[in-house]
C-alpha positions in Angstrom: 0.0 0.0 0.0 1.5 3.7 -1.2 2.5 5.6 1.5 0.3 8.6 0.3 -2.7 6.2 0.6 -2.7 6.0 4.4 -1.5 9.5 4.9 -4.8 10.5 2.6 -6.9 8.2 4.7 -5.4 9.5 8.1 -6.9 12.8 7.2 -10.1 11.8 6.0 -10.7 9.7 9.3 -9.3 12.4 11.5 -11.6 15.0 9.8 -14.4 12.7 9.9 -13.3 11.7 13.8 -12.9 15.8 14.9 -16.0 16.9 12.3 -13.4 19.5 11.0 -13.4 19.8 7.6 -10.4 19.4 5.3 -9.3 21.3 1.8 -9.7 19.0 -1.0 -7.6 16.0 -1.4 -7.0 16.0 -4.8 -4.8 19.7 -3.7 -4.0 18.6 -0.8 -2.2 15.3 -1.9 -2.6 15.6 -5.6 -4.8 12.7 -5.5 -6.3 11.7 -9.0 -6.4 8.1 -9.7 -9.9 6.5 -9.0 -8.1 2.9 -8.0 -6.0 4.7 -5.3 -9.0 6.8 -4.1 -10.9 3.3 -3.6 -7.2 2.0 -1.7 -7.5 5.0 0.7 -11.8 4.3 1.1 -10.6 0.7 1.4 -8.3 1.3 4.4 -10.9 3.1 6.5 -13.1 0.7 6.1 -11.0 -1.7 7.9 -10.3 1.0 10.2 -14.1 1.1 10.8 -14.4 -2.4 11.1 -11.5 -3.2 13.0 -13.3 -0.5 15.7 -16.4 -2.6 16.1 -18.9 -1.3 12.7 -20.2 -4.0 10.8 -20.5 -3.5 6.6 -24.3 -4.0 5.9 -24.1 -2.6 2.0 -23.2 0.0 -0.2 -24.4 3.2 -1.7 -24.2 4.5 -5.7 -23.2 8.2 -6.0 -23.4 10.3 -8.9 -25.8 8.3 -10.2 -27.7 12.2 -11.9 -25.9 13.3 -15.7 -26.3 16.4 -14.5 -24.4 16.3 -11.1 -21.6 13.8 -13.1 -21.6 16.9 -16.1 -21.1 19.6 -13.0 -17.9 17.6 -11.9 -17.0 17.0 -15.0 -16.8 13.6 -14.1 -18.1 9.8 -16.6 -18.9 7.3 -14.4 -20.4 6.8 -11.0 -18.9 6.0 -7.8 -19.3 3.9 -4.9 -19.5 3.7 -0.2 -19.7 1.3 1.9 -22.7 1.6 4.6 -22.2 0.6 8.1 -24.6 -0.6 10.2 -24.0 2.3 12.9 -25.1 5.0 10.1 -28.4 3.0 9.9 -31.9 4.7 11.1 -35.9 3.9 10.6 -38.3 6.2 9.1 -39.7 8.8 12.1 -36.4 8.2 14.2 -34.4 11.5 15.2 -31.0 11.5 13.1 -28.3 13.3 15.0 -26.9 16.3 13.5 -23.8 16.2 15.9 -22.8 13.4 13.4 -23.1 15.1 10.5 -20.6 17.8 9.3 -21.9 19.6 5.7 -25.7 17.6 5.2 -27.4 16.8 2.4 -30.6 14.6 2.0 -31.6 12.8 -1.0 -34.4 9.9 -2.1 -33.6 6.9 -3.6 -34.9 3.2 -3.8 -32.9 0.6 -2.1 -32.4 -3.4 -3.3 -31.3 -5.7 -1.0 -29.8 -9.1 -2.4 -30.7 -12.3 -1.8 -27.8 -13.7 -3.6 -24.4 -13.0 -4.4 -23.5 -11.4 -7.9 -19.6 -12.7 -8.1 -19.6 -13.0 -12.1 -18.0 -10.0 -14.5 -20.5 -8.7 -16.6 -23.7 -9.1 -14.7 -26.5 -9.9 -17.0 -29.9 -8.0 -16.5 -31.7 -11.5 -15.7 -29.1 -12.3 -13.1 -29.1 -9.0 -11.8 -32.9 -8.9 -11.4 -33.1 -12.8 -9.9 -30.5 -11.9 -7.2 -32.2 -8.8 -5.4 -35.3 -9.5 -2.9 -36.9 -6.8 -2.6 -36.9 -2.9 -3.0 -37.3 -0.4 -0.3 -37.7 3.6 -0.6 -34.9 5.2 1.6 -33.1 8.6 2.3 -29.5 8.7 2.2 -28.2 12.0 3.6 -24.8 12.9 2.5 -21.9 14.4 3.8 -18.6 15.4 2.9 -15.2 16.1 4.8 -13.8 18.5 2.3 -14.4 21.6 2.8 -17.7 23.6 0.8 -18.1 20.1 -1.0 -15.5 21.2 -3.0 -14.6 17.7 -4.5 -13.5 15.4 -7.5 -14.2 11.9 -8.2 -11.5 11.0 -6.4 -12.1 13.7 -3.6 -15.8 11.6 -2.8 -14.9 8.4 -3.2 -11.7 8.8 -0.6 -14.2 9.8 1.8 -16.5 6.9 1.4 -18.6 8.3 -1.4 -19.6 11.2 0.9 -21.9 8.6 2.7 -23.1 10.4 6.1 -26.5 8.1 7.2 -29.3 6.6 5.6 -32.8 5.6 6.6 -34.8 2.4 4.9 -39.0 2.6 4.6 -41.0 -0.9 6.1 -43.0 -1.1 3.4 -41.2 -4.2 0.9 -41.9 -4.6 -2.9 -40.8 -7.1 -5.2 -39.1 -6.3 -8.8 -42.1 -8.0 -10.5 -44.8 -5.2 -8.6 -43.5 -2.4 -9.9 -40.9 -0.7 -12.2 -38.3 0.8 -10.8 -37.5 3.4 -14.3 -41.3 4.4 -13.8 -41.5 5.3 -10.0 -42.3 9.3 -8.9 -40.7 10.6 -6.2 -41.3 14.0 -4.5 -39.1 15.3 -0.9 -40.1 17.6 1.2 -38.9 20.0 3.9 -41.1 20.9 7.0 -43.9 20.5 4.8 -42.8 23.1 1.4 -42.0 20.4 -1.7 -38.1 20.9 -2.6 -37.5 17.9 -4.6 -39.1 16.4 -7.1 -37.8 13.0 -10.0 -38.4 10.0 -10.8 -36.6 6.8 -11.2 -35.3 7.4 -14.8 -32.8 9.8 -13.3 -31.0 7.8 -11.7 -28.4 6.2 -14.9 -31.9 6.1 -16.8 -32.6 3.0 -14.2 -32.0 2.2 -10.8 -31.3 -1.2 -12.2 -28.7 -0.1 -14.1 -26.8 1.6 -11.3 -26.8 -1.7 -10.0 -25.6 -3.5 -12.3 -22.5 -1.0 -12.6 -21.9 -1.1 -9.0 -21.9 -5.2 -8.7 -18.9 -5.0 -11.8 -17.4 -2.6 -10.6 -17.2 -4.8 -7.4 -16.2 -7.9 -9.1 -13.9 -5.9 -10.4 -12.1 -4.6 -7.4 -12.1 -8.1 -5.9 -14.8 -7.4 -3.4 -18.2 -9.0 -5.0 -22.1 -8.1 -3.9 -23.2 -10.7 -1.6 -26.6 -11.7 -0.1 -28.3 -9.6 2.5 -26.3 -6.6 1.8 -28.5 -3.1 1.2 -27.7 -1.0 -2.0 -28.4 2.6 -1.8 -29.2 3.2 -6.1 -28.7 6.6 -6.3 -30.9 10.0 -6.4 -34.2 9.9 -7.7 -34.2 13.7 -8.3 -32.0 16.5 -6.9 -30.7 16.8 -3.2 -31.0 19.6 -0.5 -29.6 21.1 2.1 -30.1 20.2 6.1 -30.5 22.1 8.4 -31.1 21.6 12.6 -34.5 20.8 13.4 -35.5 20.1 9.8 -38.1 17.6 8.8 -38.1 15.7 5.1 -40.9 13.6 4.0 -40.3 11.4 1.1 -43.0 9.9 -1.1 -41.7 7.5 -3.5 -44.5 6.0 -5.6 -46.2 2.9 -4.1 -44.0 2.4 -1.3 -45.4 4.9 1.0 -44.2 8.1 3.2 -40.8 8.4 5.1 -40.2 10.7 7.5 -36.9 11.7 7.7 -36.1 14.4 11.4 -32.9 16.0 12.6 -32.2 16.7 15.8 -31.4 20.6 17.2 -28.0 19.9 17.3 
């Protein structure tokens, strides 16, 4: 392992240990490369799990044209989630956790079986995952004014801050994913409206990226774990005390509050 990987991920886990936020990486450290930025992600997650957090899933970033266009960036990227960042629709998420938060909607899959071949065909993609749940993922970045790169976001674990999964459960074959509406609210004033389409054109599709991406890197998809798709339309800004209400067609309302502080 480079040196400059675990000097980049010291400062990413002591700015996300402290809540101080950092200049960008890629000035910082010059860091470019997407394979190292995953080698310095990669290190604190064993950091993480070495501490006592158990890997439940992953989340898909940059998922939106638009946001990839605004970083000038081709592809999308990838966290891991932990079960610690983990919360239920109506629970209180702490903003003493959270340094520069965001909230977004998305539909999560969860797998019931592993997807360990290369080039993951649609069939096999679709027979592996269970069932679909709506879910928030709010997202947070250590560098400073979200000033980042590619490789800026996925260093810090995809910006991944916490994310919250609906009850309600819905199988591929009850509805389609491309189709579903999705509106996000703030203290009751509609601030975010999409559909599933804009998220790679499919949520599916983000999938399928992330599990060959993941074969890829060595580390397959395997059963039980949650995957965060991506935004389902643009995200917003948190602030204390806020509360977000998500509707994502056919699965029912999540309410998403922060605490005061």
């Amino acid at each position: 392992m480079p040196e400059s990987s675990a000097n980049i991920a010291d400062a990413v886990y002591q700015s996300r240990r402290t809540g101080l936020c950092i200049p960008p990486l890629s000035l910082t450290y010059g860091l470019s490369d997407v394979d190292e930025a995953y080698r310095v992600q990669e290190i604190n997650t064993r950091r993480r799990i070495d501490e006592g957090a158990r890997r439940v899933g992953r989340k898909i970033g940059l998922t939106s044209k638009t946001v990839q266009a605004q970083l000038g960036v081709d592809q999308p990227d990838f966290g891991v989630l932990f079960d610690d960042m983990q919360f239920a629709s109506g629970e209180t998420l702490p903003m003493k956790r959270l340094m520069q938060p965001r909230i977004e909607a998305e539909i999560a899959f969860v797998l019931e079986h592993d997807l360990v071949e290369p080039n993951t065909s649609w069939s096999a993609l679709e027979g592996a995952i269970g069932y679909a749940v709506a879910a928030a993922e709010v997202v947070d970045s250590a560098i400073a004014d979200w000033k980042i790169t590619l490789a800026d976001t996925i260093a810090d674990n995809a910006s991944c801050g916490l994310f919250v999964l609906g009850e309600q459960e819905r199988k591929l074959g009850d509805f389609d994913p491309r189709l579903c509406s999705m509106v996000l609210s703030r203290n009751g004033e509609e601030v975010s409206v999409g559909t599933g389409a804009a998220c790679l054109g499919h949520p599916l599709r983000a999938v399928k990226w992330l599990a060959d991406m993941s074969v890829r890197l060595g580390d397959p998809l395997r059963r039980g774990e949650i995957i965060l798709s991506g935004a389902l339309g643009p995200m917003v800004d948190v602030a204390p005390n806020d509360t977000f209400t998500i509707e994502v067609g056919g699965f029912g309302a999540l309410t998403v509050p922060f605490s005061a502080e």
